[in-house]
C-alpha positions as CSV (number, residue, x, y, z in Angstrom):
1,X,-7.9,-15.5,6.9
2,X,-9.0,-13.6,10.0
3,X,-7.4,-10.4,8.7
4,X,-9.1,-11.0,5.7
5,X,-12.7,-11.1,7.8
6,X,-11.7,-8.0,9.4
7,X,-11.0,-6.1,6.4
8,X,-14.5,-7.1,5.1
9,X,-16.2,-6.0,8.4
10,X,-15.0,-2.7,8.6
11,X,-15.8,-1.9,4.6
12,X,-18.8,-3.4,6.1
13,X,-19.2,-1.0,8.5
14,X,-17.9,2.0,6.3
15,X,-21.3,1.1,3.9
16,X,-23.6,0.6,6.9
17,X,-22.7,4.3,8.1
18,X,-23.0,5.8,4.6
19,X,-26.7,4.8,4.8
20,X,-27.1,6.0,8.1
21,X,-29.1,8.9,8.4
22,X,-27.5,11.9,10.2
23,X,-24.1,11.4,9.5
24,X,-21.8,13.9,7.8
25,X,-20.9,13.5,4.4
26,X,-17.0,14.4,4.9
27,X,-17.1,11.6,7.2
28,X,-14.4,9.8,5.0
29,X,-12.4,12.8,4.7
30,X,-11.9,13.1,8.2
31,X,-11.1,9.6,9.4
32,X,-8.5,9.8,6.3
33,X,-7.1,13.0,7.7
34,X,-6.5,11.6,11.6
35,X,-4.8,8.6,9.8
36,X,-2.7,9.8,7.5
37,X,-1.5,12.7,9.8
38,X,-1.3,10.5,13.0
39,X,-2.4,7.0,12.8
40,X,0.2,6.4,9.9
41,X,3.3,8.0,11.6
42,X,2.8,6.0,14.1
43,X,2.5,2.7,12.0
44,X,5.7,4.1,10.3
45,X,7.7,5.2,13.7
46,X,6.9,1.6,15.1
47,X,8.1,-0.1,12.0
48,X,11.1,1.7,10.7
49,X,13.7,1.1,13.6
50,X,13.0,-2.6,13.4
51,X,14.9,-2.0,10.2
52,X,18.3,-4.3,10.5
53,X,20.9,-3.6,6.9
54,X,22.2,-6.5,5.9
55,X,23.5,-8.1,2.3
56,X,21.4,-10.9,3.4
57,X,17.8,-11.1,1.9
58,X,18.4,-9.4,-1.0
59,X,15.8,-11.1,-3.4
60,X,13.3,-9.7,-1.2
61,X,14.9,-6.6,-0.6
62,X,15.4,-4.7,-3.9
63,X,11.8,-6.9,-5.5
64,X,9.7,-4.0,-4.9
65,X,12.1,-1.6,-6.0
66,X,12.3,-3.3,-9.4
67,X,8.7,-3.3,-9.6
68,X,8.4,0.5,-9.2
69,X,11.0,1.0,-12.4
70,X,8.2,-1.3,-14.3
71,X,5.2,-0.3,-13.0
72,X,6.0,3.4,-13.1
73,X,6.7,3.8,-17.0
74,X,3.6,1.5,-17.4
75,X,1.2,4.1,-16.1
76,X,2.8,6.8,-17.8
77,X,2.4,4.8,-20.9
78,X,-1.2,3.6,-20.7
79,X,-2.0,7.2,-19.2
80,X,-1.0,9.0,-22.7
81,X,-2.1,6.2,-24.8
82,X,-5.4,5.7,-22.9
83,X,-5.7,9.6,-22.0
84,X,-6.1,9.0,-18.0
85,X,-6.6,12.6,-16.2
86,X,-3.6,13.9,-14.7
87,X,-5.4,12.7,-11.2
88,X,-5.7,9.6,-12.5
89,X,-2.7,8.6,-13.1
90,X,-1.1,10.3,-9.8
91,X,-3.1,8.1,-8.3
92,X,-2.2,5.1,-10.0
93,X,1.8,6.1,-9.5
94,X,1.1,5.8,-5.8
95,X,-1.5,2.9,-5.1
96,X,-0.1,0.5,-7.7
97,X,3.5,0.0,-7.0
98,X,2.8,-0.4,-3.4
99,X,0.9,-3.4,-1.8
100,X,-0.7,-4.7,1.5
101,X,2.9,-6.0,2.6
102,X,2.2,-5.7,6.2
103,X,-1.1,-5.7,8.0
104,X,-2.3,-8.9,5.1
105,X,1.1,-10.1,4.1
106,X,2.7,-11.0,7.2
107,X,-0.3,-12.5,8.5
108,X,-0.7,-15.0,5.4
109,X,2.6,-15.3,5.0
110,X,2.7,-16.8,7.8
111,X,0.0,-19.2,7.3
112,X,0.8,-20.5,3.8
113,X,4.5,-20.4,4.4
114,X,5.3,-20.6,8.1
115,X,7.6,-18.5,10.4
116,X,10.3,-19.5,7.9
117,X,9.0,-17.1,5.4
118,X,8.4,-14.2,8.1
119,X,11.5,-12.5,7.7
120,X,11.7,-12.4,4.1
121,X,8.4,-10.9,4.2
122,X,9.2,-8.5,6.5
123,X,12.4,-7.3,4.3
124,X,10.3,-7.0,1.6
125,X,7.7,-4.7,3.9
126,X,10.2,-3.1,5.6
127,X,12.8,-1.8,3.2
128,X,10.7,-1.7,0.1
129,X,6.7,-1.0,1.0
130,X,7.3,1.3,3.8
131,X,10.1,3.1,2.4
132,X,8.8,4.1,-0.7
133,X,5.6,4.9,1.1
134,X,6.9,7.7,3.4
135,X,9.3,8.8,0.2
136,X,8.5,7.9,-3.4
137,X,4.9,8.3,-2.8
138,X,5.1,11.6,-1.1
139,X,7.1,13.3,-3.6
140,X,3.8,11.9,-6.4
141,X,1.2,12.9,-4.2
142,X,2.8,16.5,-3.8
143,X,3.6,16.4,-7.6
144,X,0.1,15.3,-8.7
145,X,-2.2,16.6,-6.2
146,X,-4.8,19.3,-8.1
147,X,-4.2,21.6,-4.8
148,X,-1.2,22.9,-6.7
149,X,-1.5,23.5,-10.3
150,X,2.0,23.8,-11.3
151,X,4.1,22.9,-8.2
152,X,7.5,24.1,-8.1
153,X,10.4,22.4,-6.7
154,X,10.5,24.4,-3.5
155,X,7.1,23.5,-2.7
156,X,7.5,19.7,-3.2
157,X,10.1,19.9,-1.5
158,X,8.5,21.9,1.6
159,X,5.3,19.9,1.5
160,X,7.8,16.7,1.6
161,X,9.7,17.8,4.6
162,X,6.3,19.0,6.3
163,X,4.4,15.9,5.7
164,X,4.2,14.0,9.2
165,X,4.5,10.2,8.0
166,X,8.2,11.5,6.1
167,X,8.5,12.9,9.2
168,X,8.0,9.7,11.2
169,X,10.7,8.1,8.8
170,X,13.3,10.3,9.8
171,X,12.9,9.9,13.3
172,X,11.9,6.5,13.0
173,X,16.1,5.9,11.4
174,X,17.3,8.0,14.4
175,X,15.6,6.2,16.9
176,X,17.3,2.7,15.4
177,X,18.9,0.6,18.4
178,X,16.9,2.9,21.0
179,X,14.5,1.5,23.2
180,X,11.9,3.6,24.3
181,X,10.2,3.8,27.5
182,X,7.4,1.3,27.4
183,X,4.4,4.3,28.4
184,X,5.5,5.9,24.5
185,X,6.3,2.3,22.9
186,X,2.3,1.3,24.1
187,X,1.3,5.1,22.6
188,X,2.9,4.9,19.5
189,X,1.6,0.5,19.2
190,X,-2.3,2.1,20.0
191,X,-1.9,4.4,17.7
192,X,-0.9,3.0,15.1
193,X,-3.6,-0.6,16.0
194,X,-6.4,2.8,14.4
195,X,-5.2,2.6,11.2
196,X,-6.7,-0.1,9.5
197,X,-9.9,0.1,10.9
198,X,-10.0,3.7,10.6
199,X,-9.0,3.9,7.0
200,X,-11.1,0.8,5.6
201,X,-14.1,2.1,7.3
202,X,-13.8,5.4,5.4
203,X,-12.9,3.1,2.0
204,X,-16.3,1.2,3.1
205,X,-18.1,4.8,3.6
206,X,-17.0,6.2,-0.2
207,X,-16.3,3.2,-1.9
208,X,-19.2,3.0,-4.8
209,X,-19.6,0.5,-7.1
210,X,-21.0,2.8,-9.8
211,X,-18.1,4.2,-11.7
212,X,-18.6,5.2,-14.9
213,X,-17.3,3.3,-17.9
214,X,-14.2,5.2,-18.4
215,X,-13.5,4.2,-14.4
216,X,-14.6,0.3,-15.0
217,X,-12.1,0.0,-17.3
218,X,-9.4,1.6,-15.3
219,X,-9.9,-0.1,-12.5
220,X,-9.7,-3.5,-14.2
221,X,-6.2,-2.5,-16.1
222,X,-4.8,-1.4,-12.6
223,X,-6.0,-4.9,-10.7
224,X,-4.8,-6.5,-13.6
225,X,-1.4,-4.9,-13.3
226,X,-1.4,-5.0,-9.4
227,X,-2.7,-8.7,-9.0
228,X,-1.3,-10.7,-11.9
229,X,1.5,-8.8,-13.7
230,X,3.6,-7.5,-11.1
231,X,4.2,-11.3,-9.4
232,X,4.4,-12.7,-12.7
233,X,7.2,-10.3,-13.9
234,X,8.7,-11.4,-10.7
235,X,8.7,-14.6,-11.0
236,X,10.3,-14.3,-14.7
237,X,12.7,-12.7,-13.3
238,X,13.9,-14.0,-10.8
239,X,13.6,-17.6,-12.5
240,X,15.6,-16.1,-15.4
241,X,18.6,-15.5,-13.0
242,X,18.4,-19.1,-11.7
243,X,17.1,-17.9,-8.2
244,X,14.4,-20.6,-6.4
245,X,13.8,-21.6,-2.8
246,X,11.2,-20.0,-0.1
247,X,13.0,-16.2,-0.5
248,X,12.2,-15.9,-4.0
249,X,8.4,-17.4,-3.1
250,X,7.7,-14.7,-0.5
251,X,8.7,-11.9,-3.2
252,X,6.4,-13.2,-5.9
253,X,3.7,-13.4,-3.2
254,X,4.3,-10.1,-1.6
255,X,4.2,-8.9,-4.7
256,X,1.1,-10.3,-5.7
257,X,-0.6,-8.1,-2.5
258,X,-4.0,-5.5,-3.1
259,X,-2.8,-1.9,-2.8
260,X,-1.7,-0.7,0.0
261,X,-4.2,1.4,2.5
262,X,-2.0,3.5,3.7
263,X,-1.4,4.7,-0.1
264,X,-4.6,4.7,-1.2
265,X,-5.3,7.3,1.7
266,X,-2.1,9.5,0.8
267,X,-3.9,9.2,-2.6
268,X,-7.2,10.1,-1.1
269,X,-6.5,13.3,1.0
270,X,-4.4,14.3,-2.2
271,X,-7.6,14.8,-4.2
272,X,-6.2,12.1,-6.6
273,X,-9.5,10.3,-7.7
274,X,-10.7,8.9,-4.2
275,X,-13.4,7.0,-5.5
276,X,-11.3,5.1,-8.3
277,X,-9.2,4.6,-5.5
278,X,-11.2,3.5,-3.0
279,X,-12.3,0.7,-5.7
280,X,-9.2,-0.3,-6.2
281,X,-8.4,-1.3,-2.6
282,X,-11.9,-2.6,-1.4
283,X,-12.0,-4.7,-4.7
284,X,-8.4,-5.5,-4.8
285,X,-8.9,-7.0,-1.4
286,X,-12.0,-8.9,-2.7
287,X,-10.5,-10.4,-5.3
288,X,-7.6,-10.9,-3.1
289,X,-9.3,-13.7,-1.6
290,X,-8.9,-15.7,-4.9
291,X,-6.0,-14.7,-6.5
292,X,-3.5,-15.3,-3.2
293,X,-4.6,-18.7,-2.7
294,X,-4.2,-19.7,-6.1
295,X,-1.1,-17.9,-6.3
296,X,0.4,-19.9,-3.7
297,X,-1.0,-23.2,-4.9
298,X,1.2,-22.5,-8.3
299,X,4.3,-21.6,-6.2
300,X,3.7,-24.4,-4.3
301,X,3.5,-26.9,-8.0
302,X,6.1,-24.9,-9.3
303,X,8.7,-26.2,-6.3
């Protein structure tokens, strides 16, 4: 819960600057653009060579994965059938198939499930969330973003190979099994400590609750999708292959996660809708504070 009280006090903040007279009104654009080009490598170089492979924790492994092959033909779907903008819906692609796994899962995770639960929610982080964050949604934010009308192959693929948090993935895998000397280990941990702050106080600073109708709507379909279907297709699934027990809890619940910040600011500094996104992560997490605890309460009956 005192993650959750963080979160809130620096959207706090992020609306207590915006009213501030005197400060500039790209103020959002550049807090997004230190983390996404420095504060989120870091996150992503101190995570990724914690990575173990193993056969073990599978449920939790390949969850998120699944949810990507549903949640992506979703949008698509309700995109042509509800005629979303093209920005719209790149922006949907990457915020919705990736949660908070990390920086509000592990921490309530660990208080509604106990340490026993920590490294299936860490698999689930680890090898799903963050993976598909430095790849899958790179590839849709240079794919989407209005910067380049009709991208060609070779410049996804350059912007890809260019964009620093990929780039802290790769060297994140080579640096697996090496230790490094404790002066860059406390850079790298300092670093990365600025994103969440950083990127929820420039969600706080755009974040507007009047959206016009078109947006309303939206925004309740995705939080609909990202709150309640995703961990319910989960649990469906994994119930219809006979799978119970505490690894098959954390999935559903990571599953059940707001978007991801870290997403929503590739989203962001894409030009893919910011303030539909921004919504759906400062609401997400507001509604978050209701929908987990009930989630787990139903886990928790359903044994």
């Amino acid at each position: 819960m005192d993650n959750f009280l963080l979160i809130l006090a620096y959207l706090g903040i992020g609306l207590c600057l915006r009213r501030l007279r005197g400060m500039p009104g790209n103020t959002s654009e550049v807090l997004n653009a230190y983390a996404l080009n420095v504060a989120l490598p870091a996150v992503i170089l101190s995570n990724v060579p914690l990575l173990t492979f193993s056969s073990a924790l599978l449920i939790p492994t390949i969850t998120p994965w699944l949810l990507m092959l549903l949640v992506v033909p979703l949008v698509l779907l309700l995109g042509r059938l509800l005629h979303w903008p093209r920005n719209v819906v790149g922006a949907l692609l990457i915020v919705l198939p990736l949660g908070n796994t990390s920086y509000l899962g592990f921490p309530l995770v660990q208080s509604f499930f106990g340490t026993a639960g920590m490294p299936y929610a860490m698999v689930y982080d680890q090898l799903g969330s963050f993976l598909a964050l430095a790849s899958y949604a790179v590839v849709i934010a240079a794919f989407y973003s209005p910067q380049v009308a009709t991208p060609s192959a070779r410049a996804i693929f350059t912007r890809i190979v260019s964009f620093p948090p990929f780039l802290a993935l790769l060297a994140g895998l080579a640096l697996r099994g090496t230790t490094l000397p404790p002066l860059v280990e406390q850079l790298v941990a300092t670093v990365a400590a600025t994103l969440v702050p950083l990127v929820m106080i420039a969600v706080g600073f755009q974040i507007s609750i009047r959206l016009a109708r078109s947006e309303r709507l939206t925004l309740a379909i995705a939080l609909g999708i990202k709150l309640v279907l995703m961990p319910l297709c989960t649990f469906i699934l994994w119930k219809a292959l006979g799978q119970r027990g505490l690894a098959t809890q954390i999935a559903v619940f990571q599953a059940a996660m707001p978007p991801m910040i870290s997403a929503g600011t590739i989203a962001i500094m894409a030009g893919l809708a910011p303030r539909l996104v921004a919504g759906l992560i400062g609401i997400g997490i507001l509604l978050s504070l209701v929908t987990l605890p009930t989630l787990y309460w139903l886990l928790s009956q359903s044994g």
